[in-house]
C-alpha positions in Angstrom: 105.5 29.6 30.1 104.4 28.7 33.5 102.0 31.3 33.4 100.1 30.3 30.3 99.9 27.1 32.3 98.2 28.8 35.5 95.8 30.8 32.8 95.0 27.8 30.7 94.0 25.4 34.7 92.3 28.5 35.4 90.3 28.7 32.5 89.5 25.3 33.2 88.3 25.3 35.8 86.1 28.3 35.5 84.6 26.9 31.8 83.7 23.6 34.3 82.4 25.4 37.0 79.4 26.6 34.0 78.8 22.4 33.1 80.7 19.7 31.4 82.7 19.9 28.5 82.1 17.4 25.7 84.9 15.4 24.8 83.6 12.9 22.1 87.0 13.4 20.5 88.3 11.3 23.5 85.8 8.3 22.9 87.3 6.3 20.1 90.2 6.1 22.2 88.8 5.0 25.5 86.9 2.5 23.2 89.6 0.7 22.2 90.9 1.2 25.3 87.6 -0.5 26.9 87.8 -3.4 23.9 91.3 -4.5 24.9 90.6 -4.8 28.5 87.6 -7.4 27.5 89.9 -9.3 25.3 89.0 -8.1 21.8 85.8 -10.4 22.5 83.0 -7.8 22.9 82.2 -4.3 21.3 81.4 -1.1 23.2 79.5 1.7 22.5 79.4 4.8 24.2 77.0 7.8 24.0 79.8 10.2 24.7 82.4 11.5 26.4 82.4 14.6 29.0 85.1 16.4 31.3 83.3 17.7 34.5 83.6 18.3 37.8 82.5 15.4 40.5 80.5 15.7 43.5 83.8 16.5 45.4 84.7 19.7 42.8 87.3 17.6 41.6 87.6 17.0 37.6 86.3 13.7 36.3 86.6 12.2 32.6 82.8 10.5 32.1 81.2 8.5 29.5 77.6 8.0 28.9 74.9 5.5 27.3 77.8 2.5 27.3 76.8 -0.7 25.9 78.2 -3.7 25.8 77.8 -6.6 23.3 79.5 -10.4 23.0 80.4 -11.4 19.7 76.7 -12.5 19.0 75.2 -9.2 19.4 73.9 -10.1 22.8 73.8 -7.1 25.3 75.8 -8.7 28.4 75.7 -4.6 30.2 75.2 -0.9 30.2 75.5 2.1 31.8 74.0 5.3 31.9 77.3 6.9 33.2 80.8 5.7 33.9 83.9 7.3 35.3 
């Protein structure tokens, strides 16, 4: 078992060391995540979600192209990249 562990971290990392991975499946959830932090007052969108490696060669979870609206519609911020 511990072995498939060390494989699978090692695979990982290697697959990272190539580019990021996209993880949009993650998004809805760090949406709602995002929402609830604001209060349920203002909607997010996000352009995506990636797993890469930082600066540092330590793995980061990043999200591009956020926006973020007040209950009018009105943009109040964005991002190109968060983390």
């Amino acid at each position: 078992m511990f072995g498939l562990v060390v494989m699978g971290m090692l695979g990982l990392w290697w697959r990272l060391s190539s580019g990021p991975i996209d993880l949009d499946l993650a998004s809805p959830w760090l949406i709602a995540a995002i929402e609830e932090n604001f209060g349920g007052y203002h909607q997010v969108k996000v352009g995506g979600t990636q797993l890469e490696r930082d600066e540092n060669g330590r793995t980061a979870l990043r999200m591009r192209d956020i926006v973020v609206r007040d209950p009018d519609g009105t943009v109040v911020a964005t991002a190109p990249k968060a983390r």
